[in-house]
ZAMARGU-4260 file (C-alpha; in steps of 0.2 Angstrom, whole numbers, plus 5000, padded with zeros to 4 digits):
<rodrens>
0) 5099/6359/4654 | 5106/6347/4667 | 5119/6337/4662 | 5114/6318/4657 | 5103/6323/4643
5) 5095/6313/4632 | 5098/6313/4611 | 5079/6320/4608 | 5082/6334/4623 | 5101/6339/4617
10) 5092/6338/4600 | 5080/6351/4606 | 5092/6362/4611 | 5102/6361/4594 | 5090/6367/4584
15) 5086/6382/4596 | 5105/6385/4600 | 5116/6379/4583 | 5114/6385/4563 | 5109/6372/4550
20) 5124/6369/4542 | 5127/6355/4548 | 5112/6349/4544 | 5097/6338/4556 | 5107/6330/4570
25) 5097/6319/4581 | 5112/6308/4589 | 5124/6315/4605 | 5143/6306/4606 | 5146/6307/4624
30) 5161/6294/4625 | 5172/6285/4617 | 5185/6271/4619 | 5196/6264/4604 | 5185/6261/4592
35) 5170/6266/4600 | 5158/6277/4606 | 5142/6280/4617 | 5128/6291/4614 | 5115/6301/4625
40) 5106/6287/4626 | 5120/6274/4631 | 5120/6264/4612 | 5137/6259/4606 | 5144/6261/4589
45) 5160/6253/4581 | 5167/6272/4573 | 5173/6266/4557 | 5175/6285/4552 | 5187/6289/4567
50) 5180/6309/4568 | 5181/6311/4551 | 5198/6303/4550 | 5203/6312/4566 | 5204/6297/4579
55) 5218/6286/4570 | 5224/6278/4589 | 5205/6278/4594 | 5196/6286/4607 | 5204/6292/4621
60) 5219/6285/4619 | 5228/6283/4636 | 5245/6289/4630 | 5236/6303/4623 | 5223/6308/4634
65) 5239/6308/4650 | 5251/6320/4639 | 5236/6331/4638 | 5231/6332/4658 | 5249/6334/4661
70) 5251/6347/4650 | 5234/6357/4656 | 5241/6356/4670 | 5258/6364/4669 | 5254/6379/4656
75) 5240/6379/4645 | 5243/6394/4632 | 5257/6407/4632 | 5256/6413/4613 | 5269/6411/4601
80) 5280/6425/4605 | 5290/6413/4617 | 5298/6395/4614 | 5285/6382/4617 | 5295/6367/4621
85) 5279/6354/4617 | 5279/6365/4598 | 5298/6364/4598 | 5301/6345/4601 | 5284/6339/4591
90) 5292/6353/4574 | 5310/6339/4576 | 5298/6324/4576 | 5286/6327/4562 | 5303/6334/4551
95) 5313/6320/4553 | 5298/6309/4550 | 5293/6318/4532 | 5311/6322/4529 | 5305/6340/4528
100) 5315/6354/4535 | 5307/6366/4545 | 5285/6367/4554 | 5274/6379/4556 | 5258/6374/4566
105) 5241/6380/4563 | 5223/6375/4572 | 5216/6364/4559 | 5220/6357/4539 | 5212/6371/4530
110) 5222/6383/4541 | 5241/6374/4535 | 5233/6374/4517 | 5230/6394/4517 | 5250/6394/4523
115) 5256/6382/4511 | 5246/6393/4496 | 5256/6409/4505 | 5272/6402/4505 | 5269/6395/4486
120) 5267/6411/4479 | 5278/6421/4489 | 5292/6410/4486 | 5288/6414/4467 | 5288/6432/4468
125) 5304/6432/4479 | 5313/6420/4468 | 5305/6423/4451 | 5297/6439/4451 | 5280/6445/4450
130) 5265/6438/4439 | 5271/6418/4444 | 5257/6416/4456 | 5245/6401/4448 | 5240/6386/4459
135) 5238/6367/4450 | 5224/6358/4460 | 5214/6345/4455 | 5198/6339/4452 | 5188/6330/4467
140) 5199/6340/4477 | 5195/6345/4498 | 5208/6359/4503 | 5195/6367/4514 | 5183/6378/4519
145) 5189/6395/4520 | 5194/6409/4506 | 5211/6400/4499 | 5208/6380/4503 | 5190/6384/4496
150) 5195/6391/4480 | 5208/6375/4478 | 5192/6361/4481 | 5183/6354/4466 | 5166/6353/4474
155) 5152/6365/4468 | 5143/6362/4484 | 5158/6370/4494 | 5162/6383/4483 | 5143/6387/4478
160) 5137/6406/4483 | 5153/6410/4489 | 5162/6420/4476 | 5171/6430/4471 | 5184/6414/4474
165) 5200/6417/4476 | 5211/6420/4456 | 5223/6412/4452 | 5220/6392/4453 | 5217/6378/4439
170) 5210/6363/4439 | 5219/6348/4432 | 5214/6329/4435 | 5222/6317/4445 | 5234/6301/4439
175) 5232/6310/4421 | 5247/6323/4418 | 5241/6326/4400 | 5226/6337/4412 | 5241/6344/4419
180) 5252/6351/4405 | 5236/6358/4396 | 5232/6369/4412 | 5253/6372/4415 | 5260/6388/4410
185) 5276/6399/4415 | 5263/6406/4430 | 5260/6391/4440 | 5270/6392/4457 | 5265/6378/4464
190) 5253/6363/4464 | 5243/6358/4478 | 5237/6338/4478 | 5230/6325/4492 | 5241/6310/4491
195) 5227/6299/4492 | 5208/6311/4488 | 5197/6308/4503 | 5182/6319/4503 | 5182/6315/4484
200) 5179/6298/4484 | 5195/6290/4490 | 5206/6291/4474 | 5224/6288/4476 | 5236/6296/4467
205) 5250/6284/4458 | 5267/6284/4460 | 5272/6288/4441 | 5259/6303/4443 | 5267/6309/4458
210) 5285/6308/4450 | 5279/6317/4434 | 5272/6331/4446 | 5289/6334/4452 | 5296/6332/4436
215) 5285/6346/4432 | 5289/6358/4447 | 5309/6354/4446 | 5309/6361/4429 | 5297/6377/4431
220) 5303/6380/4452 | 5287/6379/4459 | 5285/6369/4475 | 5277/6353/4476 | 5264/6352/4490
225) 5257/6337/4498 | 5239/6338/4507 | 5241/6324/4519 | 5228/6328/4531 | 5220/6316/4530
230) 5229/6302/4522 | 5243/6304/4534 | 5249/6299/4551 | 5250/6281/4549 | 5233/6281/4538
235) 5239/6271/4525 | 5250/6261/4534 | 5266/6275/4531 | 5272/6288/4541 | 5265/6298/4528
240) 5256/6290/4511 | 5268/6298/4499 | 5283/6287/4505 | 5276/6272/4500 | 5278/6281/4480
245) 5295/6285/4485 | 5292/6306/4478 | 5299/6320/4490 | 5287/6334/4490 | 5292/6352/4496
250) 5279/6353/4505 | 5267/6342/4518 | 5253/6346/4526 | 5247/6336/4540 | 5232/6339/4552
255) 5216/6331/4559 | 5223/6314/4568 | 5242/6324/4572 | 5234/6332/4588 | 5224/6318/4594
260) 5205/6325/4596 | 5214/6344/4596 | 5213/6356/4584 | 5230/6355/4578 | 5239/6358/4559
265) 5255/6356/4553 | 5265/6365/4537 | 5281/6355/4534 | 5294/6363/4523 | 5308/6357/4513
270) 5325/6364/4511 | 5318/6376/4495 | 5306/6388/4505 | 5315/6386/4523 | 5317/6407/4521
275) 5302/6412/4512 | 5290/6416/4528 | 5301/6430/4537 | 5295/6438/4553 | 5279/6446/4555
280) 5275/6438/4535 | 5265/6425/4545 | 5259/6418/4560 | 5242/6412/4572 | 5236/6415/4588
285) 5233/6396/4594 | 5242/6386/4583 | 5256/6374/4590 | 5247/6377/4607 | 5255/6369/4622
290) 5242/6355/4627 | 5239/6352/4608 | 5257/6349/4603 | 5259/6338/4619 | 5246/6328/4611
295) 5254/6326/4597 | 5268/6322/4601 | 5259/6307/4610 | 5250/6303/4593 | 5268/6302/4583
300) 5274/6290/4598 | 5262/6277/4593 | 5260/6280/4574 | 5275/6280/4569 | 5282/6265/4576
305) 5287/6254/4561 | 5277/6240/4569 | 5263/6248/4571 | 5262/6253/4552 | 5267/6237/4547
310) 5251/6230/4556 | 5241/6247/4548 | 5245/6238/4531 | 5239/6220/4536 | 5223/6225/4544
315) 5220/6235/4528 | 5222/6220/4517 | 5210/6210/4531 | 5196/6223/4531 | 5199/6223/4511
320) 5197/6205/4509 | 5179/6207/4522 | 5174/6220/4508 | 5179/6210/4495 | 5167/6198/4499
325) 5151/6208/4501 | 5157/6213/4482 | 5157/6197/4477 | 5142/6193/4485 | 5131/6210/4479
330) 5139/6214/4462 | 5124/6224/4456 | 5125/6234/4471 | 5143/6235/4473 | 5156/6241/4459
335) 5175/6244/4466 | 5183/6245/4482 | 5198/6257/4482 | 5210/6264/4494 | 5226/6262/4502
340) 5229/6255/4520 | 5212/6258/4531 | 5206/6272/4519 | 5195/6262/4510 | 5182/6268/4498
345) 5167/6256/4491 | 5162/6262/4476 | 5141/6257/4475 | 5132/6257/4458 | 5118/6268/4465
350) 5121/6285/4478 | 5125/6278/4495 | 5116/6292/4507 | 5102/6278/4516 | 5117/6266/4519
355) 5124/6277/4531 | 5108/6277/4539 | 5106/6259/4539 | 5122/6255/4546 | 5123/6269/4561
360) 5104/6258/4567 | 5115/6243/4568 | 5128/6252/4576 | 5142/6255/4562 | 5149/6273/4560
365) 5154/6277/4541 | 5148/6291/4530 | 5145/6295/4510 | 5155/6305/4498 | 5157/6308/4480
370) 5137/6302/4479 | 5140/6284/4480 | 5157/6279/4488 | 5155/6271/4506 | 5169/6279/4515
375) 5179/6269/4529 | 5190/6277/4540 | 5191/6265/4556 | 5203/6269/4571 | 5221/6262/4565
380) 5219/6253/4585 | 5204/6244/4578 | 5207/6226/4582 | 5204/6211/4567 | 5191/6204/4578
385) 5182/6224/4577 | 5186/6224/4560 | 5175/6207/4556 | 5162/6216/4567 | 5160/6230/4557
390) 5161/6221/4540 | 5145/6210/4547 | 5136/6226/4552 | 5139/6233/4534 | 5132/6216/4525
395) 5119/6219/4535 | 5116/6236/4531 | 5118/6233/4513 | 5107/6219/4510 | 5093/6229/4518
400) 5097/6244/4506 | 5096/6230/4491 | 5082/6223/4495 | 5073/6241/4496 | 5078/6244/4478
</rodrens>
């Protein structure tokens, strides 16, 4: 195929070329710029879903997109068996950030999830001997997709033909620690929980809950792990979500928007598992590449700038107060609106599946989760002005989808 194709011919070739999983796709991204994109065909769209929360300083950033040509063009991949000094500088960064101590880098969030289930029950066996090797996660959860991270997430659709699972993991709920002391027992060596829930329907999880949880893990010595892959990196208008609660985890996960647009996953460790993962215990191929840390590194130079998370916040509260409005204004098609920062979920009184639809015709990027929660996930870039124009393409959207019943 010669390159210019169109959506219908790229398409074509899909269906020939790609498995199913992910389902029909009948659109080609070809470009992006901030907080937008261009498809086969030349349409724009306003990405209010950033890559699936990947894009939070928009497309192409230019800070981002110059660290990775110069990097690609001074050394690409040299494994891990040497100092990387892009790995090296981006690991002090992201540890004095989190206040964690040490990082190991992976390709990808499910990746840093498997490690961060090692580590847990490693540390156990290490410190309190064999048989203390039980996982707290929740319901609603998204660890992942592979054997570990897959066996942590709530959803039966992830999980479904898949087992055996992996033993070893309870579910509690989240924001209710009665759930967690009937699942807790002398076993459990660590509990795994997303800040704020993403996939699940945008759930955040309070401050008291998160302060009971490490209540709960001080007094057993199980490490308290963070998932912050998609909550993090400025999403919610912190460095990470869990310092606006104030409650130190032991452990942070951070991937999807920390390379950038590269595959790139980070497992931050506090000063109680520093010396669990010893030499040859652990270790990837790929991860905490050259180009992709160099990326990185970029991304962490613009969201963490305390101005710049201080204006995450107020754009939050603006796009709120544009959704707040359509509530107001459709209260028998819309419920709630929750979230923290710009992760926003609308919660609709009836499953969601055709908004998305309606809103990608007028040119608004967001997706459906949990059944009926409208997810938004703009670029933390996205300017008020793009903001208001995404909240008229959703009214839109949504008054169509009322008026069909």
């Amino acid at each position: 195929m010669t390159p210019g194709a169109s959506n219908s011919q790229l398409s074509d070739l899909a269906r020939g070329a790609c498995l199913p999983n992910y389902g029909a796709r009948d659109v080609a991204m070809v470009r992006g710029a901030g907080s937008r994109v261009w498809d086969a065909d030349g349409r724009e769209y306003l990405d209010f879903l950033a890559g699936i929360g990947v894009n939070n300083v928009g497309h192409c950033h230019p800070a981002v997109t110059a660290a990775i040509a110069a990097q690609a063009g001074a050394l690409i991949h040299c494994s891990n068996l040497y100092l990387i000094e892009p790995q090296v500088r981006l690991a002090d960064r992201l540890c004095r950030q989190s206040g964690m101590s040490r990082a190991f880098f992976g390709n990808s969030g499910t990746e840093v999830t498997e490690a961060a289930m090692k580590l847990a029950r490693r540390r156990a066996r290490d410190v309190r001997g064999p048989g203390h090797d039980t996982i707290i996660a929740f319901a609603s959860s998204f660890h992942g997709r592979t054997y570990g991270s897959m066996s942590a997430t709530w959803n039966p659709k992830v999980r479904e033909g898949f087992g055996p699972l992996v033993p070893g993991i309870r579910f509690a709920t989240v924001n209710d620690l009665e759930s967690v002391d009937a699942v807790w027992g002398d076993d459990v060596c660590g509990v795994l929980v997303e800040t704020v829930q993403g996939e699940g329907g945008i759930h955040p999880a309070t401050a008291d809950f998160l302060r009971g949880l490490r209540t709960r893990c001080d007094a057993a010595d199980a490490l308290l792990v963070f998932d912050e892959i998609q909550c993090g990196m400025g999403r919610c208008g912190y460095g990470f979500a869990y310092q606006g609660a104030g409650v130190a985890p032991d452990v942070v996960l951070a991937a999807k928007a920390l390379g950038g647009g590269l595959p790139l996953g980070a497992l931050l460790v506090g000063e109680k598992a520093v010396d669990v993962l010893q030499p040859g215990s652990h270790g990837s191929t790929f991860g905490g590449n050259p180009v992709a840390c160099a990326a990185g590194l970029a991304v962490c130079d613009v969201v963490f700038d305390p101005s710049f998370l201080t204006e995450v916040g107020e754009k939050g509260c603006h796009f709120w107060g544009r959704l707040g409005a359509i509530q107001r204004d459709m209260p028998d098609l819309v419920d709630t609106i929750r979230g923290l920062g710009l992760m926003i979920g609308m919660v609709l009184t009836r499953p969601g599946a055709d908004v998305v639809a309606l809103a990608r015709r007028r040119g608004l990027l967001i997706n459906c989760t949990a059944d009926r929660v409208l997810r938004f996930l703009p670029p933390l870039t996205t300017t008020r002005e793009e903001l208001d124009e995404g909240a008229d393409r959703l009214r839109a959207a949504l008054e169509e989808f009322r008026a069909k019943g």
